[in-house]
N, C-alpha and C positions, 0 to 999 in steps of 0.2 A: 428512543429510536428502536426500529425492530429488530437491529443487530444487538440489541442489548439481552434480548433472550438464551443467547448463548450463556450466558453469566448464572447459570440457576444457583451452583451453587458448584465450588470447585471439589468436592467431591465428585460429584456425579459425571465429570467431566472425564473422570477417571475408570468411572464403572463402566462407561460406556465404551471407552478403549479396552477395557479387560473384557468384554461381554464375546470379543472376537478368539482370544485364549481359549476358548470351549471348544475351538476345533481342532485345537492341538492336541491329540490323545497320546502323542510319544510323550509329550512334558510330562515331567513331576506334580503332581500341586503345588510342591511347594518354592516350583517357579514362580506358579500365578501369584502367591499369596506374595513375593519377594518384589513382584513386580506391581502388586496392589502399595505395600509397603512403600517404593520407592516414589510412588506415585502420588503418595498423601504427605513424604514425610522431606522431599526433596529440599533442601534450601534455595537450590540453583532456579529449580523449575518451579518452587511456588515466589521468587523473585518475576521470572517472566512471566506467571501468571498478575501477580501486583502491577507490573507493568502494563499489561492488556484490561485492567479495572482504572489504573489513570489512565491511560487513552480515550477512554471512554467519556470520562469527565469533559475532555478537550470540547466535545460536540455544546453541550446547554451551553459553553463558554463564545464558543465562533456564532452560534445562534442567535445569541440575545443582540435588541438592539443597546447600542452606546447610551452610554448612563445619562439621563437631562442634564441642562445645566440649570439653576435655579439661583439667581440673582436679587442683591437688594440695594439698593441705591439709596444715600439719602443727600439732599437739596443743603448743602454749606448755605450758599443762598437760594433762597425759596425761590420758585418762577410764578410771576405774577402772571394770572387769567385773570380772564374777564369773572368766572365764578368761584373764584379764589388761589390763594397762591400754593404751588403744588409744594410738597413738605417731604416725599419721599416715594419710593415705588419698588417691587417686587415684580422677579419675572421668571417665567418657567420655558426654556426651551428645550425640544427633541430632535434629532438631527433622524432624518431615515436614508438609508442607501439604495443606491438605486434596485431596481425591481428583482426581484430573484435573487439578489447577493448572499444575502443571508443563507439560502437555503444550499447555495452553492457551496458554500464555505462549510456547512453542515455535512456536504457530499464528502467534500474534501476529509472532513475529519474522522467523519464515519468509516471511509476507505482505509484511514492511517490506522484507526481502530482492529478493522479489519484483518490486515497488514499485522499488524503484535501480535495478533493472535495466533495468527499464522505462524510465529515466532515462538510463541509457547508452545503450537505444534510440535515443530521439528525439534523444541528440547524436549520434550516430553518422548517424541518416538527415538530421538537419537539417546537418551537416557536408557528406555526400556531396554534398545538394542546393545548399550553396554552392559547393562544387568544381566540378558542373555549370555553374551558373550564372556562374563566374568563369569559367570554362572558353570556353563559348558568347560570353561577351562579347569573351574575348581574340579568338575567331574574326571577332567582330565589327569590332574594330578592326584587327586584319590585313588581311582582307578592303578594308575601308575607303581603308586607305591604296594597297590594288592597285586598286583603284576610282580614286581621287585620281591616282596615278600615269598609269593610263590616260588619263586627262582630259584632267591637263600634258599627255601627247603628242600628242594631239589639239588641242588650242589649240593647241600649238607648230607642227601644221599648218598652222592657222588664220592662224598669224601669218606662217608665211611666204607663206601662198597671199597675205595683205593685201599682205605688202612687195612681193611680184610684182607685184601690181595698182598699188601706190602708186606704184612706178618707171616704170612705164610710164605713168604718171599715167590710170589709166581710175578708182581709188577714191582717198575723200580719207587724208588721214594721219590721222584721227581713227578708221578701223579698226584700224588696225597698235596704237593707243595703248588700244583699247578692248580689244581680245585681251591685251596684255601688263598692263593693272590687273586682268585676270580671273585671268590664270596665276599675276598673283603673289599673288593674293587664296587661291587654292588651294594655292600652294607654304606661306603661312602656314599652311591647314588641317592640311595634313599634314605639318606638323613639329609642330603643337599634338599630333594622333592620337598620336605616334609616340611623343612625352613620357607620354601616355594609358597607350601600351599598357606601355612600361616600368613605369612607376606600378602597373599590376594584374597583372603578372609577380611583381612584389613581394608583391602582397597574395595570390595565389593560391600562392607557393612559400611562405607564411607558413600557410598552409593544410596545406599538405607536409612541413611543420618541413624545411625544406632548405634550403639556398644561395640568399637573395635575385636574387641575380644569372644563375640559371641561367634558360636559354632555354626556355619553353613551347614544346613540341610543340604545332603546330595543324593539325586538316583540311585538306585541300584544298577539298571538296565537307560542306555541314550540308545534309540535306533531312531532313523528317519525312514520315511516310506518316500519312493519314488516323487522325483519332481514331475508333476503333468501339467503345468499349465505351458501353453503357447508362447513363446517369446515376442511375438508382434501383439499381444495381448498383454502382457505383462510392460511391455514398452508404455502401450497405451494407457495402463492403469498408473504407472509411475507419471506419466505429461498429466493426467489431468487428477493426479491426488498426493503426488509429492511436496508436502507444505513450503519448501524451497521456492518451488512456481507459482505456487495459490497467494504467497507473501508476495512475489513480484508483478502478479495480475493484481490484486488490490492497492500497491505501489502504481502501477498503470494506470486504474481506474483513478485514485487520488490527485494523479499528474492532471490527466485530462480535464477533472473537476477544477483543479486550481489554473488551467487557462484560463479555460471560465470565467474563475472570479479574475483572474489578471483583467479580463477584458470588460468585466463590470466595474473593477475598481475604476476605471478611467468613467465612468460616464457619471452625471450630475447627482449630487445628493441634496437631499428637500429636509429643508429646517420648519419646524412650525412650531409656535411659541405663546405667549401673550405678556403683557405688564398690566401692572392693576399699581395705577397711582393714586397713593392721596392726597387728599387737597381739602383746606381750612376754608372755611366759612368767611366771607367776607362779611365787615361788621358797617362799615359805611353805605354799601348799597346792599339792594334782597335781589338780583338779576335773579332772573328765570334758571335754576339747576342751581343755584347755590349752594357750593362745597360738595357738589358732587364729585364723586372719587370717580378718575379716568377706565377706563380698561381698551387694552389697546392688543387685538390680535396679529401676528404674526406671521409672515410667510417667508423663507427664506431659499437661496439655491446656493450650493457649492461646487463653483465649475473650476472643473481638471484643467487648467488653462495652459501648464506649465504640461507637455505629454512627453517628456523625455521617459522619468521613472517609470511613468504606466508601460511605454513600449519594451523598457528595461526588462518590466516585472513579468509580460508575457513571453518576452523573450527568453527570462530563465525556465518559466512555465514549459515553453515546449521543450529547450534541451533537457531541463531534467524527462521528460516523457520519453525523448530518445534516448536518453542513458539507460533507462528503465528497459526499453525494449534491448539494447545493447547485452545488458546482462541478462534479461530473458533468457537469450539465443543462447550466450556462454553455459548459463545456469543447464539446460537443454543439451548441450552438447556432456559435458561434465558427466550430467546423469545418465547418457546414454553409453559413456563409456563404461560409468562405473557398475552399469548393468551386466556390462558385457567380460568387465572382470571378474564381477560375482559369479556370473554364469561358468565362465572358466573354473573359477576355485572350485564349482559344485561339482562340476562332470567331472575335474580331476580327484577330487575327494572321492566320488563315488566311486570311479575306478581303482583306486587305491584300497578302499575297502572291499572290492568285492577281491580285486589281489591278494591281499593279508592274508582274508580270512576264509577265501573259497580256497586261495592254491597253498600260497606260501606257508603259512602257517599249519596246512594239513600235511604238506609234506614236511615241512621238517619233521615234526613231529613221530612222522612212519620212521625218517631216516635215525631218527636218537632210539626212538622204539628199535628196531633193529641193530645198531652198533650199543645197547647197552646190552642187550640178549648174548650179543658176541660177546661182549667185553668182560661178563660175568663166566663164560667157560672157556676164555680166550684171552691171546696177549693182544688182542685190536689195539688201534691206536687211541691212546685216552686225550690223545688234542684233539683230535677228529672230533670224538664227542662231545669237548668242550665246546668247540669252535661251533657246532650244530647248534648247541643252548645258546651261547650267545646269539645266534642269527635267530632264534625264537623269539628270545626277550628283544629283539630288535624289530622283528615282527608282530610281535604283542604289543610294542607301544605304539610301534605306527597304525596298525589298523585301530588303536584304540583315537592316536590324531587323526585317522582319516573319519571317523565317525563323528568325532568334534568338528572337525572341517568341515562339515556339511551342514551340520547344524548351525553353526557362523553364517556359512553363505545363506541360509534362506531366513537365518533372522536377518540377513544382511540385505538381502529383497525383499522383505517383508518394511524395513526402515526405509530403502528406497522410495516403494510403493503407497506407503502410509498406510496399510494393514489397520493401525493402532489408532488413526484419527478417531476424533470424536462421533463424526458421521460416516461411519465403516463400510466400505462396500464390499457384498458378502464375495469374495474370492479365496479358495481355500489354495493354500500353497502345497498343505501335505492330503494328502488321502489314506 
C-alpha cells in the first residue's frame, strides 16, 4: 500500500522531527542530542512504533481472497455409468465476494493503520515535550543552587563585616547570630535542591532509557526571544497538525470505509469450482468414452437471506462514525482550551521575567548597595539588610522560574501544534 512508505526506516522518522530543532538557537545542543537520544532509545515509543508496523500487516490480511476449499471424495460403493463405474473424485472451490469488498476492507485497514501512527505521533511529540520540560527544570535547579551558593557567600560577608563591628563593640551580637540562622537557613535549601536535582536526573535519563546515574548536560545561559506568531494562526496550525485530530480523521475515514463494507457484506457472494472424477474401464462392454474420467465445472452464489446481522453490522458501522465525529468535536474543544492556557502561562511568564529582572531585582540590589555603605560607617539596621538579601534570593529564583516558564509554554505549543511531526510545517515559534 502507498501508506506503507512512511515505514522507511524508524530512524529517520526521527531525523526528520529533529531537522525542525535547527531553529531553535536559544537551546543548548545538547538538548537536540537528548532529544535525538530519546527518540531512538525510547521503549514506550519504539512499542507505538511496533504497533503501527502490525497494523500495517492487517491490510495483505483483509485483502486476500478466502482460502479454496479443495476436496476428495471416495465412492464406498462405486456409481455405475454407462462408461464405467465412478471410483473417486477431487474438487477445487473459490468462494469471491461481492465486487469491491475486498478493496473496501483494505480502505478500512489502511485508515486503522493510519490511525497508529498518528498514535506514535503524539507519543513521540508528547515524549520530546517532557524531555524539554525535564530538561528546563534541571536548568532550573542547577541554576538555583549557583543562585543559593552566591548568597552563602555573600552572608558570609555579611557575617564577618558583623564580627568586625561586634569586636570592636560599635554592633550588638545579635547581627553576627541573625546572618548565621539565615546562611544556615539557605545551606539547608541547597542541599534540599541538590537531592531535587539528582531525583530528576533520574527521571529524565529514564526518558533516555540510559544509565540512572549519568550526569545531565545543562546551559549555561536559557533565554527565549519574543512570542510572534498570530493566535488564530497558531489555532489553525494546531486543528489541522495536532496528531490527536489526524488520529481521529483517519478513525473517521476507516468508519466510513467499514459501512461500506457493512453494506457489501450483505450482497451475494460467487463460488466457482470444478470436480474431476474417476472412473474404471468397463471390461464387459467398449461404449464410446470408456473410463473416461468426469470433470465437472462449477458455479455457485451465496445469498445473505437471513438480513438481520447485515443491518446490525451497518448499524454499528454508522454509530461508531458518530462517536468518532462526537470525540472530534471534544478532542477540538480540549485543544483550544489548552491553547489558551498555554498562552496565559507564557504572557504571565514573560511578565514576570521582565519584573525580576528589569525592576525588582535592580532595585534591590541599589537598596542593599546602599544600606551596606551605611552599615559599614553606621549603626543602620542589619535586619533591613538582611530582609533586602532575602527578597533578592527570592527574586533571583523567580525570575530564573519565569524564564523556565516560558520555555515550558512554547515547548508546550510547539507539542500542541505538532512542530515535531514527521512532515513538519515550517512555522517558527521563536525568532
Amino acid at each position: 500500500m502507498r501508506y506503507k512508505r512512511i515505514t522507511t526506516s524508524f530512524i529517520t522518522c526521527f531525523a526528520l522531527a529533529i531537522m525542525l530543532l535547527s531553529s531553535q538557537a536559544t537551546l543548548a545542543q545538547s538538548l537536540d542530542d537528548y532529544l535525538i537520544q530519546a527518540g531512538e532509545s525510547n521503549p514506550a515509543l519504539k512499542a507505538e512504533f511496533t504497533k503501527y508496523l502490525a497494523s500495517l500487516e492487517q491490510v495483505p490480511q483483509v485483502t486476500a481472497l478466502p482460502d479454496p476449499d479443495l476436496s476428495f471424495g471416495y465412492f464406498i460403493l462405486p456409481v455405475e455409468t454407462r462408461v464405467g463405474a465412478q471410483q473417486s473424485r477431487i474438487g477445487l472451490n473459490q468462494m469471491f465476494p461481492w465486487f469491491g469488498t475486498l478493496s473496501a476492507k483494505g480502505d478500512v485497514a489502511t485508515e486503522q493503520a493510519k490511525s497508529q501512527f498518528e498514535v506514535f505521533e503524539e507519543e513521540r511529540n508528547k515524549l520530546f515535550f517532557q524531555v524539554k520540560q525535564q530538561w528546563y527544570r534541571l536548568y532550573l535547579l542547577d541554576h538555583s543552587i549557583s543562585i543559593l551558593n552566591e548568597n552563602i557567600d555573600i552572608l558570609q560577608t555579611f557575617e564577618n563585616l558583623s564580627l568586625q563591628r561586634y569586636e570592636t563593640g560599635q554592633v550588638s551580637q545579635v547581627d553576627v547570630l541573625r546572618v548565621q540562622i539565615e546562611k544556615e537557613d539557605l545551606q539547608v535549601q541547597l542541599e534540599l535542591i541538590k537531592d531535587q536535582l539528582k531525583t530528576n536526573e533520574v527521571m529524565f535519563n529514564e526518558y533516555l532509557n540510559s544509565d540512572k546515574n549519568l550526569k545531565v548536560e545543562i546551559a549555561d545561559t536559557l533565554t527565549v526571544s519574543p512570542f510572534l506568531i498570530d493566535e488564530a494562526e497558531l489555532s489553525r496550525q494546531i486543528l489541522s497538525r495536532n496528531p490527536k485530530l489526524s488520529q481521529l480523521d483517519y478513525e473517521a475515514a476507516s468508519a466510513e470505509y467499514a459501512i461500506n463494507v457493512a453494506q457489501k457484506s450483505g450482497m451475494p457472494k460467487f463460488g466457482l469450482g470444478f470436480d474431476y472424477i474417476f472412473t474404471d474401464e468397463r471390461t464387459d462392454l467398449n461404449p464410446s468414452g470408456n473410463g473416461d474420467n468426469a470433470f465437472v465445472v462449477k458455479l455457485g452464489v451465496k445469498i445473505p437471506l437471513w438480513r438481520g446481522k447485515y443491518k446490525a453490522q451497518k448499524k454499528q458501522a454508522e454509530l461508531n462514525y458518530r462517536s468518532i465525529q462526537d470525540r472530534q468535536l471534544a478532542v477540538e474543544n480540549s485543544l483550544k482550551t489548552d491553547l489558551e492556557k498555554a498562552l496565559r502561562d507564557l504572557r504571565d511568564a514573560e511578565r514576570r521575567d521582565t519584573l525580576y529582572k528589569d525592576i525588582q531585582i535592580r532595585r534591590t540590589r541599589q537598596a542593599i548597595d546602599i544600606l551596606l555603605e551605611e552599615y559599614t560607617s553606621s549603626s543602620t539596621d542589619f535586619e533591613e539588610l538582611l530582609r533586602l538579601q532575602q527578597k533578592l534570593l527570592k527574586f533571583q529564583l523567580a525570575q530564573e522560574q519565569a524564564v523556565v516558564d516560558q520555555n515550558i509554554a512554547v515547548a508546550y505549543l510547539e507539542y500542541l501544534s505538532g512542530t515535531d511531526n514527521t512532515t513538519p510545517e515550517q512555522t517558527n515559534f521563536k525568532n
